[in-house]
C-alpha positions in Angstrom: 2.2 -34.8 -81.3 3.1 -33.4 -78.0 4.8 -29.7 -77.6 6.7 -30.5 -74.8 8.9 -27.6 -75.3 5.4 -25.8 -74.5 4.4 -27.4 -71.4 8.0 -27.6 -69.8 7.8 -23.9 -70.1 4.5 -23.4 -68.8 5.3 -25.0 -65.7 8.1 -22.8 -65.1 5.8 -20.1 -65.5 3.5 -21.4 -63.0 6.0 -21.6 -60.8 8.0 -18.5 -60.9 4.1 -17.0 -60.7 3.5 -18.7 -57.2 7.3 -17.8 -55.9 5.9 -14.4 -56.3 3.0 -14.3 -54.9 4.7 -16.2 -52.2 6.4 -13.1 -51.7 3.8 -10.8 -52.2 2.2 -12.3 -49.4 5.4 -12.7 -47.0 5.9 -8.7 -47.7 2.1 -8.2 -46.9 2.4 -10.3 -44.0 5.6 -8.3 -42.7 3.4 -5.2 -43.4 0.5 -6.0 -41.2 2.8 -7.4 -38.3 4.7 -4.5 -38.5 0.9 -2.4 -38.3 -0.3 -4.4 -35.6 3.3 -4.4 -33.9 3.0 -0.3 -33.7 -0.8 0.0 -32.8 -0.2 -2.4 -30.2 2.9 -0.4 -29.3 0.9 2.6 -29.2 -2.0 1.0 -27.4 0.2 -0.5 -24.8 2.0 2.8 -24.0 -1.2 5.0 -24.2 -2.7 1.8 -21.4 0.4 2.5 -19.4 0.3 6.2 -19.1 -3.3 5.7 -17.9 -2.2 3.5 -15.4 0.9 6.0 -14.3 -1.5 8.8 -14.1 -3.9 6.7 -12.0 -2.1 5.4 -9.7 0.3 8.5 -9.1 -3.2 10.7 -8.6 -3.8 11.8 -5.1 -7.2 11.5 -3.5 -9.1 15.2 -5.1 -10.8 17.1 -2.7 -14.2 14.9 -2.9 -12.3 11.5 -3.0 -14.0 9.0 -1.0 -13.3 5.8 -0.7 -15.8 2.7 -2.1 -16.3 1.5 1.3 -20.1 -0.5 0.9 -22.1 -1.5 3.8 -20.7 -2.3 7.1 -19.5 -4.4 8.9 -16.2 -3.3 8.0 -13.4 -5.7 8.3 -10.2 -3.7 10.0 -6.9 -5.5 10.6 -4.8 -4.4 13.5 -1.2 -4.9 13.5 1.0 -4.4 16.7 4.6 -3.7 15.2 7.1 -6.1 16.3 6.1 -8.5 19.3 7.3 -11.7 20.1 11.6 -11.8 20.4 11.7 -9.0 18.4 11.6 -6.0 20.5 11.7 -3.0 18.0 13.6 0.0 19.0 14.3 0.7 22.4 14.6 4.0 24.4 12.4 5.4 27.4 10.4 2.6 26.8 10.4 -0.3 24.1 8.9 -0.5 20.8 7.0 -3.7 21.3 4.8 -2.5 24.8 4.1 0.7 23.2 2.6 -1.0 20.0 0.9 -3.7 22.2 -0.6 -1.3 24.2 -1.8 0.5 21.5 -3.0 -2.2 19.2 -5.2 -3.7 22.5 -6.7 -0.1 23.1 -7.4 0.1 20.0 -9.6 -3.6 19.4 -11.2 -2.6 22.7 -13.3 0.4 20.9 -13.5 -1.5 17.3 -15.1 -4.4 19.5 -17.1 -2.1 21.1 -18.8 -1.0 17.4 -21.1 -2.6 15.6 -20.2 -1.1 12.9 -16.5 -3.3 12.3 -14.8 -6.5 12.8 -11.1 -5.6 14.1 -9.0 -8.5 13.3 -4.8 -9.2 14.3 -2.3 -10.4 12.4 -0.8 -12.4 14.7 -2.4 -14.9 17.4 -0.9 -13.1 20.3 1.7 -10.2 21.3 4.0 -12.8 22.8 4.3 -14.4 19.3 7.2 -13.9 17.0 6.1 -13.5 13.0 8.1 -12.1 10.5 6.0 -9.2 8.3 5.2 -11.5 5.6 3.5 -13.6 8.1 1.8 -11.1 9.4 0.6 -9.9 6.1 -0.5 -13.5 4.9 -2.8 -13.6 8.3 -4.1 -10.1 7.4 -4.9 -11.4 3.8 -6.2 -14.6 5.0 -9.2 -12.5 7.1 -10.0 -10.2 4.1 -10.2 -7.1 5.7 -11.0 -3.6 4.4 -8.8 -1.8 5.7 -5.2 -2.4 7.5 -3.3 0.1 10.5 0.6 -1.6 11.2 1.3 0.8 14.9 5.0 1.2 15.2 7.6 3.8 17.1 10.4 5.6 15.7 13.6 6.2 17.2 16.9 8.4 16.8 20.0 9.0 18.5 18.9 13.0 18.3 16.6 14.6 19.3 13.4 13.9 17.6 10.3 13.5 17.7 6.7 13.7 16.5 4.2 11.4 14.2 4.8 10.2 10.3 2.9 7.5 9.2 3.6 5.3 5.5 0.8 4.5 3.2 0.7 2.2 -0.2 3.3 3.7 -2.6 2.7 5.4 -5.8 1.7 2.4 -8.5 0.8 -0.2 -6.1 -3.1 -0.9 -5.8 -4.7 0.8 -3.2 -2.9 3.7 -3.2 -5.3 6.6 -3.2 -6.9 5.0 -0.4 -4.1 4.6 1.6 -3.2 7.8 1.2 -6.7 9.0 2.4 -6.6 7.0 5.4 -3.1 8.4 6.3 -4.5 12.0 5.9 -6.9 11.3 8.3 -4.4 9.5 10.8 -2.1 12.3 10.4 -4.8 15.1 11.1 -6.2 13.3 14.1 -2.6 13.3 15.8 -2.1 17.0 14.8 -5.3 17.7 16.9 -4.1 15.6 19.9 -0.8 17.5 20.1 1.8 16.1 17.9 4.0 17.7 15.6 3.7 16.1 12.4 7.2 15.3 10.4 7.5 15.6 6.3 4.7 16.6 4.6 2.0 16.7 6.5 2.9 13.9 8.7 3.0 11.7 5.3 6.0 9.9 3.9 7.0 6.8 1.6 10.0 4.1 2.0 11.6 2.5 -0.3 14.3 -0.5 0.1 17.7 0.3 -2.3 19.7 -2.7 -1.8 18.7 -3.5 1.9 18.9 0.4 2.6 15.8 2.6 3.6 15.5 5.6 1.5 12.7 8.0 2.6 10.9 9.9 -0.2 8.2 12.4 0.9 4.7 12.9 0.0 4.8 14.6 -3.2 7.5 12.2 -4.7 4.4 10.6 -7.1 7.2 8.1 -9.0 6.5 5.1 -9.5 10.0 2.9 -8.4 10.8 -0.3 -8.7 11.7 -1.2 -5.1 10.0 -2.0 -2.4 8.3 -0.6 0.4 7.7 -2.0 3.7 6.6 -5.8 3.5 3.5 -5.4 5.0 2.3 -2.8 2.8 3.9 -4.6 0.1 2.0 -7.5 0.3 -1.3 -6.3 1.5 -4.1 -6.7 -0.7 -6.4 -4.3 1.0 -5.7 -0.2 1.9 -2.8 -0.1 4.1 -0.7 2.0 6.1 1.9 1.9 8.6 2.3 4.5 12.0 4.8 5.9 13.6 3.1 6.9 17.0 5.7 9.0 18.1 9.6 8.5 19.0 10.2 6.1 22.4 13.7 8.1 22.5 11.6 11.3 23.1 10.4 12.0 26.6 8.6 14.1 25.4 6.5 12.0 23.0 6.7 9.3 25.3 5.0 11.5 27.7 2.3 12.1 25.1 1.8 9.1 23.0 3.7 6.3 24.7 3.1 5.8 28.2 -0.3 4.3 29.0 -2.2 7.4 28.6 -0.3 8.3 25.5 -1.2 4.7 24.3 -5.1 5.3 25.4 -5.1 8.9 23.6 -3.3 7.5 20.2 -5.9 4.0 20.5 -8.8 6.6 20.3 -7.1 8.9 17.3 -6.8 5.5 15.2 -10.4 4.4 15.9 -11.6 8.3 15.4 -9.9 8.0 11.7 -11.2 5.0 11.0 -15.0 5.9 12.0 -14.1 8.9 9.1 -12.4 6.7 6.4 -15.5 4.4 6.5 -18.0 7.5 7.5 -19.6 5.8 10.6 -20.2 7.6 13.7 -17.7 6.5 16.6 -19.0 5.7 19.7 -18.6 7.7 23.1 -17.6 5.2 25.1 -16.4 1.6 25.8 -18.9 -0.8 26.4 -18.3 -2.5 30.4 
């Protein structure tokens, strides 16, 4: 004879048994997510305070950039051109940046050592920045100079120049090559504005918003499209002010253009530690 009473009972057993465990291992489960959630928490924060700390770190005293072997790839971008005519004063944005951008090829031609490169196919041609900084990526150069002029309704004048923000790639050695860019005007004769002749811009709803060079955050807008986009150390100049006679005099008539051409290529020879030549070749 069966017990069935026996094996009725036995199944409920079983069965409340394996509803436990069930929940033994749900808990467990719950546990280990939990575990993994907060290491991976921890490990996440820890990667982005590394990164933070990185890429708000200015170039040390013995920074160099990784430059290789030449030739060296340098894109040269003439600010505004085209039907866009940039600011306007003693003279006009676009023929100063023209000017300065040709002078400027002439000695990188001259040099084995580089490859200069434009970001447009001519100065008559309109492009939009992200135009010009799709070109600029398309050539794969090593390092990128946008020439532009500044202008004020007061009196003002002198030379700032904008590298790669805080957090964005290439930052330390944008901020390098504006050192050098800054210095070399200094020593031709131009006072430089902020720190050191260094400053950031950032876009607040359409708005400019200059921060200077020891503001290390790292923000969520954006800079100037070209240095935005660029996927190589990049920095944009402001030669002098074309509302200045002064500066004009200086850094934006024809000699002024000359004298700022050979400044550019000088810092470029040191961010890439070549030797510049003397002269242009005939």
């Amino acid at each position: 004879m069966l017990n069935w009473g026996r094996r009725t009972k036995s199944k409920h057993e079983k069965k409340k048994k394996f509803h436990w465990q069930l929940i033994v291992v749900l808990i467990a489960v719950a546990i280990g997510l939990a575990k993994a959630w907060q290491i991976g928490s921890v490990w996440i924060d820890a990667r982005n305070a590394i990164r933070e700390a990185s890429a708000t770190e200015e170039p040390a005293e013995d920074f160099r950039p990784d430059v290789g072997d030449p030739p060296y790839t340098v894109a040269v971008d003439a600010g505004h051109g085209g039907d866009d005519p940039g600011a306007t004063g003693l003279i006009v944005e676009r023929d100063m940046t023209a000017a300065t951008s040709e002078a400027l090829l002439s000695w990188l031609r001259s040099d084995s050592n580089y490859i200069p490169v434009t970001t447009r196919d001519s100065y008559d041609v309109t492009a939009t920045p992200t135009e010009r900084a799709k070109r600029s990526n398309s050539q794969h150069p090593d390092l990128l100079l946008s020439i532009h002029g500044n202008a004020a309704s007061t009196e003002a004048s002198g030379f700032e120049c904008y590298p790669i923000t805080p957090g964005r790639t290439w930052h330390r050695e944008s901020v390098y090559f504006a050192r050098l860019l800054a210095s070399g005007m200094e020593a031709a004769g131009s006072n430089l504005r902020g720190q050191q002749g260094i400053r950031y811009i950032y876009y607040e709803n359409g708005v400019k918003v200059l921060a200077e060079a020891n503001d290390l955050r790292i923000r969520e807008e954006e800079t100037f499209t070209l240095l935005e986009e660029s996927r190589c150390p990049a920095v944009l100049a402001e030669q002098c002010f074309v509302t200045s006679a002064e500066d004009v005099d200086r850094f934006g008539d024809q000699d002024g253009c000359q004298l700022a051409a050979r400044v550019y290529y000088e810092a470029i020879c040191a961010y890439f530690g070549t030797q510049p030549i003397v002269s242009l070749e005939e």
